[in-house]
C-alpha positions as YAML, in Angstrom:
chain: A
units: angstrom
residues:
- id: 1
  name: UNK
  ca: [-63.84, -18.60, 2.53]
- id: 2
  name: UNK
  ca: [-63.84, -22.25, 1.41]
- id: 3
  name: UNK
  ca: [-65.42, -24.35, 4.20]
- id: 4
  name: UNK
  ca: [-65.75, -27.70, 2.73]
- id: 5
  name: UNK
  ca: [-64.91, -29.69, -0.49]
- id: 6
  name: UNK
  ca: [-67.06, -32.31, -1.59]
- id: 7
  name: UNK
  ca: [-67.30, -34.96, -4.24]
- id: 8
  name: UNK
  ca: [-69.92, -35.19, -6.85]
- id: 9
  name: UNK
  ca: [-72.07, -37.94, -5.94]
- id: 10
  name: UNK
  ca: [-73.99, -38.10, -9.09]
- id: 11
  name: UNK
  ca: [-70.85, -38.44, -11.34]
- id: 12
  name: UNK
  ca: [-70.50, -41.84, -12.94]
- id: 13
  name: UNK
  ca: [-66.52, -41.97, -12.86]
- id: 14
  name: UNK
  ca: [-65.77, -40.91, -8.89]
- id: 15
  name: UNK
  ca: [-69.47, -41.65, -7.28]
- id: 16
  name: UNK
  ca: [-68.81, -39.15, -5.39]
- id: 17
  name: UNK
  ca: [-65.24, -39.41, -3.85]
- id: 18
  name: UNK
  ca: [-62.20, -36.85, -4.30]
- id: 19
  name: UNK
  ca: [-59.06, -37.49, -5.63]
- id: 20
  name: UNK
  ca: [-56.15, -36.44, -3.98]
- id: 21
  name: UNK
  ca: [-55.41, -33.48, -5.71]
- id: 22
  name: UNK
  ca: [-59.58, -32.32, -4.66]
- id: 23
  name: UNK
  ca: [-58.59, -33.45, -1.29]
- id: 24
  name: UNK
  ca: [-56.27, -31.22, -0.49]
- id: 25
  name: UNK
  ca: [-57.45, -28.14, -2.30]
- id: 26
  name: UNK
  ca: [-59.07, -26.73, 1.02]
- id: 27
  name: UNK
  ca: [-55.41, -26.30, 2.46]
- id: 28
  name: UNK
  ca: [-54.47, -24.54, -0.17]
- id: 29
  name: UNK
  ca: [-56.20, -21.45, 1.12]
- id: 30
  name: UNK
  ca: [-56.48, -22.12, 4.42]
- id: 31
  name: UNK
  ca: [-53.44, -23.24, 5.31]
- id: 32
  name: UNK
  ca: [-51.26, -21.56, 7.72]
- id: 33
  name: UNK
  ca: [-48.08, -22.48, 6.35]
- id: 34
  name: UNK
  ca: [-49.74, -20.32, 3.19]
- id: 35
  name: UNK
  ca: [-47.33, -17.55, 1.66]
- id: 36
  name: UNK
  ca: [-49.44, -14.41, 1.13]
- id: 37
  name: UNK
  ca: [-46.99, -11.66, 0.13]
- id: 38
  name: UNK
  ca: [-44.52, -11.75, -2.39]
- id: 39
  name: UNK
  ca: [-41.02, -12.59, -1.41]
- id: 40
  name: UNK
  ca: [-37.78, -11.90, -3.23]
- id: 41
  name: UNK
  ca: [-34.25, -12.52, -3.09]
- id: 42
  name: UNK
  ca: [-32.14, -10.15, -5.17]
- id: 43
  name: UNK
  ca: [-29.44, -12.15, -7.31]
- id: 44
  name: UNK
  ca: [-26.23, -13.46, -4.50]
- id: 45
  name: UNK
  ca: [-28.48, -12.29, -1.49]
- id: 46
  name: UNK
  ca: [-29.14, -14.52, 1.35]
- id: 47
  name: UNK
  ca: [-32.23, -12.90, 2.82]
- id: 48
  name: UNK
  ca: [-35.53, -12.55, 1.25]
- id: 49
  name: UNK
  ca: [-37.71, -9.18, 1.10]
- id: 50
  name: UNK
  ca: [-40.96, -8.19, 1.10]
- id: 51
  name: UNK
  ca: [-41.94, -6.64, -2.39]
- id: 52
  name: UNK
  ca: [-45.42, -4.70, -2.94]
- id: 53
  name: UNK
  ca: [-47.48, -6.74, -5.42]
- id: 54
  name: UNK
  ca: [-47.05, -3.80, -8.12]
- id: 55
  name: UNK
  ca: [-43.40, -3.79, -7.82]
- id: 56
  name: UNK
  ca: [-43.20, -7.60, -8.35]
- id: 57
  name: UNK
  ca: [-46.00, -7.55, -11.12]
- id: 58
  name: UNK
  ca: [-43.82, -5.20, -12.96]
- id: 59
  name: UNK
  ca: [-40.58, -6.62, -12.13]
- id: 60
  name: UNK
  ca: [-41.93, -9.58, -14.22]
- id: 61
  name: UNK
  ca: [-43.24, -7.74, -16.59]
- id: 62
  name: UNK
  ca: [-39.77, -6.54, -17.54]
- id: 63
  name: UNK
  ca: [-38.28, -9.40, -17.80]
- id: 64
  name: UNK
  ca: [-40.58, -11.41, -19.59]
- id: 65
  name: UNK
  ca: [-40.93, -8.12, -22.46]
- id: 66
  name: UNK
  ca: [-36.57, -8.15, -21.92]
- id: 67
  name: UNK
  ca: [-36.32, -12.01, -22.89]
- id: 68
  name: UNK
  ca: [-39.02, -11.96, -25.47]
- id: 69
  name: UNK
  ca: [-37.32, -9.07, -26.93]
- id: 70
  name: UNK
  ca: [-33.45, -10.33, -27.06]
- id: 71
  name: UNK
  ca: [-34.62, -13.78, -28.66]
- id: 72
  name: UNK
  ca: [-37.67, -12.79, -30.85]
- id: 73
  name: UNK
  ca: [-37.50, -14.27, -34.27]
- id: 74
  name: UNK
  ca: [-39.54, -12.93, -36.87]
- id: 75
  name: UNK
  ca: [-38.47, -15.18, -39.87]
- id: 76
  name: UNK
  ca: [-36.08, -17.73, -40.31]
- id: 77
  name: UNK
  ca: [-33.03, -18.31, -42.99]
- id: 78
  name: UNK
  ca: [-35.55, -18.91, -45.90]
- id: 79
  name: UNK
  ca: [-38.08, -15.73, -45.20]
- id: 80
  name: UNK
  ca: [-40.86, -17.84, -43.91]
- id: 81
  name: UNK
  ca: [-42.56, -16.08, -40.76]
- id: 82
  name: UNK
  ca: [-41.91, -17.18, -37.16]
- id: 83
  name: UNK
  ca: [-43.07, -15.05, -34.96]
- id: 84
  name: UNK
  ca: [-42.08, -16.58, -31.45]
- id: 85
  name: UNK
  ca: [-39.31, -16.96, -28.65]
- id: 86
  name: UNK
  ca: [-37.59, -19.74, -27.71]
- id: 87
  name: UNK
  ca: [-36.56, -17.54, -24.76]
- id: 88
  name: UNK
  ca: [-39.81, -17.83, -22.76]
- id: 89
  name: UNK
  ca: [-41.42, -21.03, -21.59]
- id: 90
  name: UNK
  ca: [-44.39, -22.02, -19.26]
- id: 91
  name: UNK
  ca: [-44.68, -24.79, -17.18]
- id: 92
  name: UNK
  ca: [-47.66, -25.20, -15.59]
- id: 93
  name: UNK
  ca: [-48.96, -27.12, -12.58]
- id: 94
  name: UNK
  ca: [-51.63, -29.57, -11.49]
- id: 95
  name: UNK
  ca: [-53.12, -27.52, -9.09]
- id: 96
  name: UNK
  ca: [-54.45, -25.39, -11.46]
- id: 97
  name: UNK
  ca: [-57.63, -26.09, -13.13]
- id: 98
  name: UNK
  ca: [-58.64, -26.67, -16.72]
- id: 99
  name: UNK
  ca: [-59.96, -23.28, -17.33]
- id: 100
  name: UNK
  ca: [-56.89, -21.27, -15.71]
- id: 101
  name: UNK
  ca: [-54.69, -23.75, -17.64]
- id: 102
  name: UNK
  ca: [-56.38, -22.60, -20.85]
- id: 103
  name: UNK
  ca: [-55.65, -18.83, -19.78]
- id: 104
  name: UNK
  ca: [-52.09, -19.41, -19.59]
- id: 105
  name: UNK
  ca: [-51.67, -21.12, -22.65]
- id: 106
  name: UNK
  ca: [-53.11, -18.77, -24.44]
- id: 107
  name: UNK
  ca: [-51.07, -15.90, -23.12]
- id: 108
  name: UNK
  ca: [-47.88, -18.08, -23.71]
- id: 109
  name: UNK
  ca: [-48.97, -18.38, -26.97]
- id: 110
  name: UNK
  ca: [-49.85, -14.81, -28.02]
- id: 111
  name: UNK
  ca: [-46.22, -13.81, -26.58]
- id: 112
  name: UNK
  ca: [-44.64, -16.34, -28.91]
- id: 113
  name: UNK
  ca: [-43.57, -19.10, -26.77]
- id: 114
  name: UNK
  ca: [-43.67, -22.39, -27.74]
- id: 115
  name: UNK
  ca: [-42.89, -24.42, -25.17]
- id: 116
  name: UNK
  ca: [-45.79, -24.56, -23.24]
- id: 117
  name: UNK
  ca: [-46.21, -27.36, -20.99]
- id: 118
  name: UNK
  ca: [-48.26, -28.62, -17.83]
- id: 119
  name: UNK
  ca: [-47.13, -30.60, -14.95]
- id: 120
  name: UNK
  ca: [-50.81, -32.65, -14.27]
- id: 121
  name: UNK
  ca: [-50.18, -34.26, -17.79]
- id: 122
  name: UNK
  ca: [-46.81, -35.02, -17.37]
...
């Protein structure tokens, strides 16, 4: 349970004060306006479902292997290896932190995608 967030007050470039993004990392778990079960609305629907977070995890999983799979290039016109997809991308965002950032752009990578992009540097 995350009870407070605090500034460093020994670091030389915030003396100790949080940005805005620190700020408001508390409510991001303790919110109550937090989602915390997967919701999904099957293509033309207007309601949204509950799914079990197996069923969504592998619902995902399908469709990234599907889209990797229909646009996987192994070499272009000339022979020379590609190996990648233009048909996934990641776009990351600025509440994640440097280390999880790192995670996903190295999964990106070792599925082949090249775009790879994060919203905090944007």
């Amino acid at each position: 349970q995350v009870s407070q967030i605090e500034g460093d007050p020994d670091s030389p470039i915030s003396r100790g004060r949080l940005c805005p993004k620190g700020s408001a990392s508390k409510s991001l778990v303790t919110s109550p306006l937090r989602q915390t079960t997967v919701r999904y609305r099957r293509p033309y629907s207007t309601e949204w479902e509950d799914l079990d977070l197996d069923t969504a995890m592998n619902m995902i999983a399908d469709r990234v292997l599907a889209a990797r799979d229909e646009t996987w290039e192994d070499v272009d016109a000339e022979g020379r290896p590609l190996n990648r997809t233009l048909g996934i991308s990641s776009l990351g965002g600025a509440t994640l932190d440097n280390e999880e950032n790192y995670l996903i752009k190295k999964l990106f990578t070792a599925a082949g995608a090249l775009q790879i992009e994060n919203q905090a540097r944007i």
